[in-house]
C-alpha positions as CSV (number, residue, x, y, z in Angstrom):
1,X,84.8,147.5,130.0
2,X,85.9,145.1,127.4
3,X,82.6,142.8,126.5
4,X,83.8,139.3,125.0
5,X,81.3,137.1,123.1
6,X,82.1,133.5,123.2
7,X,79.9,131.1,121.0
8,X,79.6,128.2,123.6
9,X,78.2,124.6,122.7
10,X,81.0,123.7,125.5
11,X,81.3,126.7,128.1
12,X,77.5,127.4,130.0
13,X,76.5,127.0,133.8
14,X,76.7,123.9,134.0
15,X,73.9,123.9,136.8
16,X,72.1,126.2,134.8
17,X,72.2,123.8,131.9
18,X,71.1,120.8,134.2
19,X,67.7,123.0,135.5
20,X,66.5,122.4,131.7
21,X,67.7,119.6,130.4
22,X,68.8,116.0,131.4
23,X,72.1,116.3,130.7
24,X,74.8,118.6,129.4
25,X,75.5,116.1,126.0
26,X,71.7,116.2,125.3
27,X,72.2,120.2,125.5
28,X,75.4,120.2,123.8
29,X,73.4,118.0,121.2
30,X,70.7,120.1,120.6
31,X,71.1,123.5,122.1
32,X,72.5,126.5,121.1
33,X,74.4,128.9,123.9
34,X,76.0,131.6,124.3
35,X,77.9,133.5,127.7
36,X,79.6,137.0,128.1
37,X,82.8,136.6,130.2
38,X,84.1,140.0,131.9
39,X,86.7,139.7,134.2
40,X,87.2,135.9,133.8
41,X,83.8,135.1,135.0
42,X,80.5,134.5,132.8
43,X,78.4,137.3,133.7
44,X,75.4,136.9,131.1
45,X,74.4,133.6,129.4
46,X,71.5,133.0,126.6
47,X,70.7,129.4,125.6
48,X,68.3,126.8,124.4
49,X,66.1,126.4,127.5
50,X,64.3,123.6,125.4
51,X,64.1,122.6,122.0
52,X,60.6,121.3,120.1
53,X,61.5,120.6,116.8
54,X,62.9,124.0,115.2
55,X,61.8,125.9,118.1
56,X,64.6,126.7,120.8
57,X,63.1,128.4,123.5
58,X,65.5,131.3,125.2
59,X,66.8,131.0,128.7
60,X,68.8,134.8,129.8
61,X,70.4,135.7,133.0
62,X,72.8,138.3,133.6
63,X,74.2,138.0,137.1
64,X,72.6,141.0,139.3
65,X,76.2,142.8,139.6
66,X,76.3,143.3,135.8
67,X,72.6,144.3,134.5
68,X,72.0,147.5,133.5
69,X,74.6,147.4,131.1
70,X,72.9,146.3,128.0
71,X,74.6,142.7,128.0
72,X,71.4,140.7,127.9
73,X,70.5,142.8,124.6
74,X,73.9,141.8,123.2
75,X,73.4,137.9,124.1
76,X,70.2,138.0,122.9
77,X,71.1,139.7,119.4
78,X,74.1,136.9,118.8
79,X,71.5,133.9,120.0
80,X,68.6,135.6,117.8
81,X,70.9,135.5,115.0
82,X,72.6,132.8,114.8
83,X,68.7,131.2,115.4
84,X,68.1,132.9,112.2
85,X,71.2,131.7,110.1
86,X,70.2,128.6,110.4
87,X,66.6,128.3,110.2
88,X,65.6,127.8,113.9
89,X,62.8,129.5,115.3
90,X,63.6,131.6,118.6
91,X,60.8,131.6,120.9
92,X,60.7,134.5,124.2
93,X,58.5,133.3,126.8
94,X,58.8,135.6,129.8
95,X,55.8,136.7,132.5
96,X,54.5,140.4,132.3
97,X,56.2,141.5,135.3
98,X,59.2,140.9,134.2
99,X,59.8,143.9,132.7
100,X,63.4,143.8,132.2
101,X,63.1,140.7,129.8
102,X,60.2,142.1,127.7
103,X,62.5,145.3,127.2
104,X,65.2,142.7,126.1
105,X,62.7,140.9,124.1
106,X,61.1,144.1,122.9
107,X,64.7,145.8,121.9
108,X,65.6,143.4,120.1
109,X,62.2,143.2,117.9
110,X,59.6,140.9,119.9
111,X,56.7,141.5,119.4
112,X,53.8,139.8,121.9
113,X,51.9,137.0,120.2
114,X,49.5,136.0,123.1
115,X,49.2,135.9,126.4
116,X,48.4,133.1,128.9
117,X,48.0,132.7,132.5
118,X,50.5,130.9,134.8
119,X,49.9,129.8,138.3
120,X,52.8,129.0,140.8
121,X,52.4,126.8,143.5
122,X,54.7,124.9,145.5
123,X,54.6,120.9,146.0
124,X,55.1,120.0,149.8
């Protein structure tokens, strides 16, 4: 399988882009993306769910079909450093049962900081 990393401030879901932020300009202003095509088709993306400041917080899906094969630790590595090269904090906020993404998270050297509780309910 031939893997091909495309640094994207142009080329992300665009639906998955509008779940986060108003528009794609204001992400395309302020975010930082990347996606894994295989086949012709985006199969992974990692991006700027929201930015505070410095702080871009991750996003990371790899579409069901693909995981397994170690893409979402090869986003995340290119995201996390090209956070680092220029001075942006990365910040991994995932739930406990998601134990995929903290093996991501952890992989790629997360460490947990704290832990909160969430409650989901749904607006009728």
């Amino acid at each position: 399988m031939k893997i091909l990393i495309i640094h994207s401030r142009t080329l992300i879901f665009y639906n998955k882009i509008l779940e986060f932020w108003s528009s794609p300009d204001s992400f395309f202003n302020k975010g930082i993306g990347y996606c894994i095509v295989y086949d012709h088709k985006i199969v992974s993306v990692c991006f700027s769910g929201f930015v505070v400041g410095n702080v871009h917080c991750i996003d990371i899906e790899t579409l069901e079909s693909n995981q397994g094969k170690k893409l979402a630790q090869k986003i995340a590595h290119s995201f996390i450093k090209d956070c680092l090269e220029n001075d942006i904090i990365p910040y991994w906020n995932c739930m406990e049962v998601n134990k995929p993404s903290v093996a991501v998270a952890e992989n790629i050297g997360f460490t947990i900081k704290f832990n909160y509780v969430g409650y989901y309910f749904p607006f009728e």
